[in-house]
C-alpha positions as CSV (number, residue, x, y, z in Angstrom):
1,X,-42.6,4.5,14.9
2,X,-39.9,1.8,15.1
3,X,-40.8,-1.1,17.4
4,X,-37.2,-1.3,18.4
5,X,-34.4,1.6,18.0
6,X,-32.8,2.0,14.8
7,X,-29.5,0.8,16.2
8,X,-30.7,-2.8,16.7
9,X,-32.0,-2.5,12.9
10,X,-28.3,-1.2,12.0
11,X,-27.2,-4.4,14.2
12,X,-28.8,-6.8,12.2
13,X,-28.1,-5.6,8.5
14,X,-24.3,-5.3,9.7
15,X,-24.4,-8.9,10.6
16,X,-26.3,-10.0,7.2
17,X,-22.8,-8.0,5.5
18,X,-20.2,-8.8,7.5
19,X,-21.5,-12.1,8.5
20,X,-21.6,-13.5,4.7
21,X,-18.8,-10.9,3.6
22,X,-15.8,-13.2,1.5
23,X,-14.5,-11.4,-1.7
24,X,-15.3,-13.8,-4.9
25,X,-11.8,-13.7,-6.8
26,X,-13.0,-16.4,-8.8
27,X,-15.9,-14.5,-10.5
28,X,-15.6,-10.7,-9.8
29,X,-19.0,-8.9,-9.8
30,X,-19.4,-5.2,-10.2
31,X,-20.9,-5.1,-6.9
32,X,-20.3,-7.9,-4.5
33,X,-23.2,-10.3,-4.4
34,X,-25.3,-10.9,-1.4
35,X,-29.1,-11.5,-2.2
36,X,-30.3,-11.4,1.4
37,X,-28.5,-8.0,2.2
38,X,-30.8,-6.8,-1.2
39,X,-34.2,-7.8,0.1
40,X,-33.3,-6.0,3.6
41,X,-33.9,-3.2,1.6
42,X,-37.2,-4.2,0.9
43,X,-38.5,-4.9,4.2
44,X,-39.2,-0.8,5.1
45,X,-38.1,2.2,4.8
46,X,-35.2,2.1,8.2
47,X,-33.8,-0.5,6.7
48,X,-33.4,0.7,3.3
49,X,-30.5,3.1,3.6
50,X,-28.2,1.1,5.9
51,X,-28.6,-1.6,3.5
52,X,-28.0,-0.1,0.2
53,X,-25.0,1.8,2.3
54,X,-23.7,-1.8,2.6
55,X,-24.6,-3.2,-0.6
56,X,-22.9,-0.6,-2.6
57,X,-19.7,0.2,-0.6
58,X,-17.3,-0.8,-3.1
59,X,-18.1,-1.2,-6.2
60,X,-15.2,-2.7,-9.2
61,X,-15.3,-1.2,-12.2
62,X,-12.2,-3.3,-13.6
63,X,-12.9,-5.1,-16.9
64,X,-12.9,-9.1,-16.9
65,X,-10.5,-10.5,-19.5
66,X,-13.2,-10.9,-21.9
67,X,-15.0,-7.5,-21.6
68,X,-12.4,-4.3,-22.1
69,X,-14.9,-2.1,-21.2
70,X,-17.9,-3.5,-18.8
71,X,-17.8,0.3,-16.9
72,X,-20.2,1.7,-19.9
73,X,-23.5,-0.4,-18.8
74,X,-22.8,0.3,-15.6
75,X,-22.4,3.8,-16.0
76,X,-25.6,4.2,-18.0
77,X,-27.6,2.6,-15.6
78,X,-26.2,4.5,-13.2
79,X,-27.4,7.8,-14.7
80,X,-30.7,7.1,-14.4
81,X,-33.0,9.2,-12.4
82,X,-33.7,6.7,-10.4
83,X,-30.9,5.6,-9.3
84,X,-30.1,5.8,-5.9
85,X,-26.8,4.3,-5.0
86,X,-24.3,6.8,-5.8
87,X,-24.5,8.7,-2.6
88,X,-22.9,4.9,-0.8
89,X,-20.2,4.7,-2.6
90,X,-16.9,4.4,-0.5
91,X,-14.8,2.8,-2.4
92,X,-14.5,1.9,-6.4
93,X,-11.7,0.2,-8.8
94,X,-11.6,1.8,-12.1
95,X,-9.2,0.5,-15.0
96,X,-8.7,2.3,-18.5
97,X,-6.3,1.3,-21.3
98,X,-6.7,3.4,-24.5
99,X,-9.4,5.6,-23.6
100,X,-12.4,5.6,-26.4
101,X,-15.2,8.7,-26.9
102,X,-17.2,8.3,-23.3
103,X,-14.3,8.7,-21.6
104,X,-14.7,12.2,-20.7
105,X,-18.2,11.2,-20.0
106,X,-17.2,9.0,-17.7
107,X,-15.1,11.1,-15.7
108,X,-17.6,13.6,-15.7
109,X,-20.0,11.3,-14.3
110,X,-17.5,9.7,-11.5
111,X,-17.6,13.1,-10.1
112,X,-20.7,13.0,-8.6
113,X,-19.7,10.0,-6.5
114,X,-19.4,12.4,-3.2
115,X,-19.4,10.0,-0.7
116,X,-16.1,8.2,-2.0
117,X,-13.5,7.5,0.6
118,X,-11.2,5.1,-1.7
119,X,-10.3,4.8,-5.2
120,X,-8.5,2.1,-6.8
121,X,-7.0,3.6,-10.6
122,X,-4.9,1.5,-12.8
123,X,-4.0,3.5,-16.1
124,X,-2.5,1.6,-19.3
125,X,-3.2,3.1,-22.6
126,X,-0.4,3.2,-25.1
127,X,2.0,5.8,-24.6
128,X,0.8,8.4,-26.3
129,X,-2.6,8.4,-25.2
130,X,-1.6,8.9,-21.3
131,X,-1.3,12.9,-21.7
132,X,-4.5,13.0,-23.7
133,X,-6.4,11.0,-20.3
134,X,-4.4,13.1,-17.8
135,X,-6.5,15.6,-17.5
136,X,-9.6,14.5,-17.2
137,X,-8.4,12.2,-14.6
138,X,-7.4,15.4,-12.8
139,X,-10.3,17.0,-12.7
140,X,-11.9,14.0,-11.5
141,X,-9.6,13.8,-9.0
142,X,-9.9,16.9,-7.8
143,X,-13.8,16.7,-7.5
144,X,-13.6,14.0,-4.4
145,X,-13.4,16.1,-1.3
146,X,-13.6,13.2,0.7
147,X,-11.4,11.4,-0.5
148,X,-8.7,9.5,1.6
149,X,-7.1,6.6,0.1
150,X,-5.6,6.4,-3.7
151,X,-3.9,3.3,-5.2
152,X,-2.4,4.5,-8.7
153,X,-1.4,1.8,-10.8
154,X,0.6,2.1,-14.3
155,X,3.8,1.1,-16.1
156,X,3.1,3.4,-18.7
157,X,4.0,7.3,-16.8
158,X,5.7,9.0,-19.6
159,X,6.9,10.9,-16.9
160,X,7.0,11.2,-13.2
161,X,5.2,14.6,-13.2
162,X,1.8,12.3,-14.3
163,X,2.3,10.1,-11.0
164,X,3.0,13.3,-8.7
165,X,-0.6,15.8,-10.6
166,X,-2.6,13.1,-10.1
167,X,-1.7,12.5,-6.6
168,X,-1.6,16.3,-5.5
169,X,-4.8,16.8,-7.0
170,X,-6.0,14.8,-3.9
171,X,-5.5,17.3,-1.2
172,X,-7.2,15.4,1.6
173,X,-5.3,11.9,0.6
174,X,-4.1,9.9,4.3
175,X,-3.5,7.2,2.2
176,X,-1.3,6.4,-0.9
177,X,-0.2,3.5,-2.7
178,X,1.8,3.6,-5.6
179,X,2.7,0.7,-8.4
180,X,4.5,1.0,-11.8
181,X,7.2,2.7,-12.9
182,X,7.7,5.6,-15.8
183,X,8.3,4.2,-18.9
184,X,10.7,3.9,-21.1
185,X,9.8,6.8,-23.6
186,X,12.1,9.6,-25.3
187,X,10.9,12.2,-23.4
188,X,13.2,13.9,-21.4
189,X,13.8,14.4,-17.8
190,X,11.2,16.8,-16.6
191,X,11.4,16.8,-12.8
192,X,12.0,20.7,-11.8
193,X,12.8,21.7,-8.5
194,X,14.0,25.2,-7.2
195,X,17.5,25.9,-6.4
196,X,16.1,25.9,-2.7
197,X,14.4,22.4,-3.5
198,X,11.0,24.0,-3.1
199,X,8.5,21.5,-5.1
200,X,6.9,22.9,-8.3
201,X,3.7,20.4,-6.7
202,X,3.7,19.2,-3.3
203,X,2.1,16.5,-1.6
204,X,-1.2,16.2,0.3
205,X,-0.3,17.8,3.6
206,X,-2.5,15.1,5.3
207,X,-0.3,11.8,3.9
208,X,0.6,9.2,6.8
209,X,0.5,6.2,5.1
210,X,2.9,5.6,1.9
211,X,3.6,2.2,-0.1
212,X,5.8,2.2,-2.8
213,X,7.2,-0.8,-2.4
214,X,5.8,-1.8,-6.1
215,X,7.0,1.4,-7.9
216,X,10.0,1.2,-9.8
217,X,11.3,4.9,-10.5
218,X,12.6,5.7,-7.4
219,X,14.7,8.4,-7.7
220,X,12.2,11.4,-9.2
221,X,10.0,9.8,-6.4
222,X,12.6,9.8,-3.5
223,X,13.8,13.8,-4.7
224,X,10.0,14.8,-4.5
225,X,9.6,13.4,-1.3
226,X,12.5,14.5,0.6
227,X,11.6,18.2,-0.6
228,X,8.0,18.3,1.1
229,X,9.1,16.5,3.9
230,X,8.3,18.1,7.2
231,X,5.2,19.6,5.9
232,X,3.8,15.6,5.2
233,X,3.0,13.5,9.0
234,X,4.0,10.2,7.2
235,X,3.6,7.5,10.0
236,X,3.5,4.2,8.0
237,X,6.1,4.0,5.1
238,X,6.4,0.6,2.6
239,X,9.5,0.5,0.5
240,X,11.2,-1.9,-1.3
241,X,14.7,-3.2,-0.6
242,X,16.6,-1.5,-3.2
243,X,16.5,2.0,-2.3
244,X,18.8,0.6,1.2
245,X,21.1,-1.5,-0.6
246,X,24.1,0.1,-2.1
247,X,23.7,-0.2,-6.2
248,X,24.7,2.3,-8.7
249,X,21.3,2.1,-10.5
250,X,19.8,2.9,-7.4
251,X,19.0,5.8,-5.4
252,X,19.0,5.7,-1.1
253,X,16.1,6.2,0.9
254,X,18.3,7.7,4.0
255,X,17.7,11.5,3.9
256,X,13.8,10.3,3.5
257,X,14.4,8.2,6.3
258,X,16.5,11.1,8.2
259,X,13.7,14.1,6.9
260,X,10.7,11.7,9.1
261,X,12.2,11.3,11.8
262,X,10.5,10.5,14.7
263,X,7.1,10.8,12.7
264,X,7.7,7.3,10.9
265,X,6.3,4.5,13.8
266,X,6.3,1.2,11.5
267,X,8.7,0.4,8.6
268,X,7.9,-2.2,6.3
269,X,11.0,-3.0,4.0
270,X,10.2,-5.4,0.6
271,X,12.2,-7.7,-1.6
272,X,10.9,-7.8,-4.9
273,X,13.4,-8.9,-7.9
274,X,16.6,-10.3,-8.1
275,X,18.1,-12.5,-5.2
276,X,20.1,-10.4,-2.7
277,X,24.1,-11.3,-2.9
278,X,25.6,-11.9,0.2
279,X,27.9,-9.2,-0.1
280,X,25.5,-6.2,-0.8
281,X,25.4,-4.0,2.0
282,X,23.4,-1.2,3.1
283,X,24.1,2.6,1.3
284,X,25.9,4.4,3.7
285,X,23.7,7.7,5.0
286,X,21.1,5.1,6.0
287,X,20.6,5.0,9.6
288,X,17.3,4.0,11.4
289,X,18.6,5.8,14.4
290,X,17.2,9.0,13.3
291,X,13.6,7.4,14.0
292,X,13.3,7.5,17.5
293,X,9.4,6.6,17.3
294,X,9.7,3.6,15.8
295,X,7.3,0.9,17.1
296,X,7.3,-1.7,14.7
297,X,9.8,-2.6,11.5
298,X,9.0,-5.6,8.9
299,X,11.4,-7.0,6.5
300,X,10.4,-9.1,4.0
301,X,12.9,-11.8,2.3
302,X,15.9,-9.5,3.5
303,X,18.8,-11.5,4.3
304,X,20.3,-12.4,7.4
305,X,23.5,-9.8,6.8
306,X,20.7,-7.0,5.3
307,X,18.4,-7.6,9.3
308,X,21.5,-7.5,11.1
309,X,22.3,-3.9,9.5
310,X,19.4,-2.8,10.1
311,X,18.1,-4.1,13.6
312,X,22.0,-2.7,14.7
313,X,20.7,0.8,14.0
314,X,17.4,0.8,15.8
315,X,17.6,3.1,18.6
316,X,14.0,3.3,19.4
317,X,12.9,2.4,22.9
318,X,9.4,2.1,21.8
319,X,9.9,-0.6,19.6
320,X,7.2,-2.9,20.2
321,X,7.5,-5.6,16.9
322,X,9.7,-7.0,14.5
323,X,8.6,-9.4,11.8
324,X,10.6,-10.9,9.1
325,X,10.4,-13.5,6.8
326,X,12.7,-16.3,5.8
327,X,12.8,-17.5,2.3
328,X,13.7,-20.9,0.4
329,X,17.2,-19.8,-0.8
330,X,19.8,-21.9,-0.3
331,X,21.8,-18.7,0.0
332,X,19.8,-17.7,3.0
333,X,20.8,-20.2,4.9
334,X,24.6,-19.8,4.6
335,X,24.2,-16.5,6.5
336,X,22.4,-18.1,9.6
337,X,25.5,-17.5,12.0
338,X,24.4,-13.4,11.7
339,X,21.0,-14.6,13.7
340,X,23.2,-15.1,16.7
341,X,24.3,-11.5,16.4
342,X,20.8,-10.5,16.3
343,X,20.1,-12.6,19.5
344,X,22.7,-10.6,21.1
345,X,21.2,-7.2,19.8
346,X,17.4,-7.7,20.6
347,X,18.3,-7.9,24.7
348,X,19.8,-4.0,24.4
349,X,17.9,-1.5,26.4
350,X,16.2,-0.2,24.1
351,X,14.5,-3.3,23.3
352,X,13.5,-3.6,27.0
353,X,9.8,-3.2,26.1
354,X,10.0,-5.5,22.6
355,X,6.8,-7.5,22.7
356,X,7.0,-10.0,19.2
357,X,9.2,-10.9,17.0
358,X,7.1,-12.5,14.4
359,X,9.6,-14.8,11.8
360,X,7.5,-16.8,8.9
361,X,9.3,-19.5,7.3
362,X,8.6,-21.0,3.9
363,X,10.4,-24.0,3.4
364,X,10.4,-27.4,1.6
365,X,9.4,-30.2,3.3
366,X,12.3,-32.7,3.5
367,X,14.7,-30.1,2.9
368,X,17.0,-28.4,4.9
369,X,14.7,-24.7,4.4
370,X,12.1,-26.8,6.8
371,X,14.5,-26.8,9.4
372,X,13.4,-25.1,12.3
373,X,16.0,-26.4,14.7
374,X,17.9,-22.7,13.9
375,X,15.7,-20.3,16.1
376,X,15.9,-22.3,19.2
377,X,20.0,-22.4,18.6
378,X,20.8,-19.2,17.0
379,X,17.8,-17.1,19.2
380,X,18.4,-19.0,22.2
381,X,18.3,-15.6,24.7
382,X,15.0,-14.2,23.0
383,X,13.0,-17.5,22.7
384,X,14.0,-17.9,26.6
385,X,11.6,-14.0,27.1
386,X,9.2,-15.5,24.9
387,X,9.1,-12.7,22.4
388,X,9.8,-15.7,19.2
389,X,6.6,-16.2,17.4
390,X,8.1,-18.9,14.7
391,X,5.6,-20.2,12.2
392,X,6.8,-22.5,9.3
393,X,5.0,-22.5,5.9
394,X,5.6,-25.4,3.8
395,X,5.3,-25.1,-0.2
């Protein structure tokens, strides 16, 4: 018996983790590297399965630059019986280009990771070669019970249906982030929807957190969305700019936006890509008033015209934070007279209980985008309640 309770043992191997825990971008390892945490394991039996629990949490699969392939080692160490870490296994980052004969073997093995919470899968091959991996990656996929978090990373979809199997084949998925785009191939336009917009595939009913902010083909993405919403409890949605701003080669957010309604509590809005013109406005059917349990919105790079629009349509009295960030552009700074319009907005009632709002600057130092003389003049009645939290960043 134990001289002290197991919790104190748990105590101390968490501190020996997350004490000495700092990701190595520098020289990524399959599994992090942390010597002392290993020889906990060797001290006795209670400490042996907290500490290979911690050692093996997340585990990266991803080749370096100079190996395409270091998962097949790996893997066959991995399969033999005496291994014993497959059952820890939260989280792992797997990354495939052309996929060569063990991939099926792989797969096949990945399966028996039960315990996996998280999965990180970038998917590259040539184009052809994507429909030939697709469904193996399926039935992998589908194998992880457990599993609650997906990022799904590839520019080379040949069409959106790939994107949409592989994430329905993850039926308990709270989680989702999505980067890439489909690619340009010859296929045609397969996205099928019923005449009473019914989805041929629909999303995990258990998805609350969305980011998408990095995926480019909007519009198949937007059309499958809109038709599962209510049945999906999406709390937390990341987007990119362009699906608000009014562009032909674009298609709007709003109905999404409308469709979540008082589900959706923080907004996070991205600016990736060309500069924003200070003429572009917002499409017209969207309309942040429609989510009425809004507590925090974040706006990334948007311009001062672009927050206006959009703070002017919060109608949520929960609203709690507002971040946004201001960029170098010259251009930005010719649109600083809307921040007084803002001002005005942010003391409406429903703003009554509005605790921060966060603005990060990057500017150059000597040049007038390290001026921080603005917020004080342009946000003069909310820096007087104290809700301003101003931090500059010099490049």
């Amino acid at each position: 018996m134990p001289v002290f309770p197991l919790e104190i043992f748990d105590m101390v191997i968490d501190e020996v983790y997350y004490g000495n825990f700092s990701p190595d971008t520098l020289h990524r390892t399959v599994v992090p590297t942390n010597n002392t945490l290993a020889k906990c394991a060797l001290v006795c039996r209670y400490w042996l399965g907290h500490s290979r629990a911690l050692q093996f949490k997340a585990i990266d699969l991803r080749p370096p630059p100079s190996d395409r392939n270091p998962a097949s080692p790996f893997l066959d160490l991995l399969k033999s019986p005496v291994v014993t870490i497959t059952p820890h296994v939260q989280h792992i980052e797997l990354f495939y280009t052309d996929p060569d004969g063990g991939f099926r073997s792989h797969m096949v093995f990945l399966s028996s990771f039960s315990a996996l919470h998280s999965v990180s899968l970038e998917l590259n091959p040539s184009g052809h070669n994507m429909a030939a991996m697709i469904q193996d990656i399926l039935l992998f996929l589908r194998s992880l019970e457990h599993l609650k978090k997906l990022k799904l990373t590839s520019w080379t979809w040949a069409a959106f249906e790939q994107a949409r199997d592989c994430i329905c084949a993850c039926r308990s998925l709270e989680e989702l982030e999505m980067v890439g785009a489909v690619g340009a191939t010859d296929f045609a336009d397969t996205t099928q929807f019923s005449q009473d917009n019914t989805p041929l595939s629909s999303p995990p009913g258990r998805l609350k957190n969305l980011k998408v902010d990095s995926f480019a083909s909007e519009l198949d993405l937007l059309l499958w969305l809109e038709s599962a919403v209510p049945s999906m409890p999406i709390t937390i949605l990341q987007m990119n700019i362009w699906p608000f701003i009014k562009n032909s080669l674009n298609a709007s957010c709003g109905r999404l936006l409308r469709k979540l309604a008082s589900n959706l509590v923080k907004l996070t809005i991205e600016h990736r890509g060309r500069l924003l013109l200070v003429e572009e406005s917002l499409f017209g059917d969207i309309n942040l008033g429609f989510n009425t349990g809004l507590r925090t919105l974040a706006l990334t790079e948007c311009t001062p015209k672009v927050l206006f629009d959009l703070i002017n349509q919060v109608s949520s009295s929960s609203i709690r934070e507002i971040n946004f960030t201001v960029p170098v552009h010259e251009s930005y700074w010719r649109q600083l007279p809307y921040f007084e319009g803002i001002d005005s907005m942010l003391q409406r009632p429903n703003f009554a209980q509005l605790e921060t709002v966060n603005i990060e600057q990057r500017g150059i130092s000597g040049e007038p985008s390290a001026n921080i003389g603005w917020v004080e003049e342009k946000m003069r009645l909310s820096v007087a309640r104290g809700i301003i939290k101003h931090k500059l960043m010099l490049l």
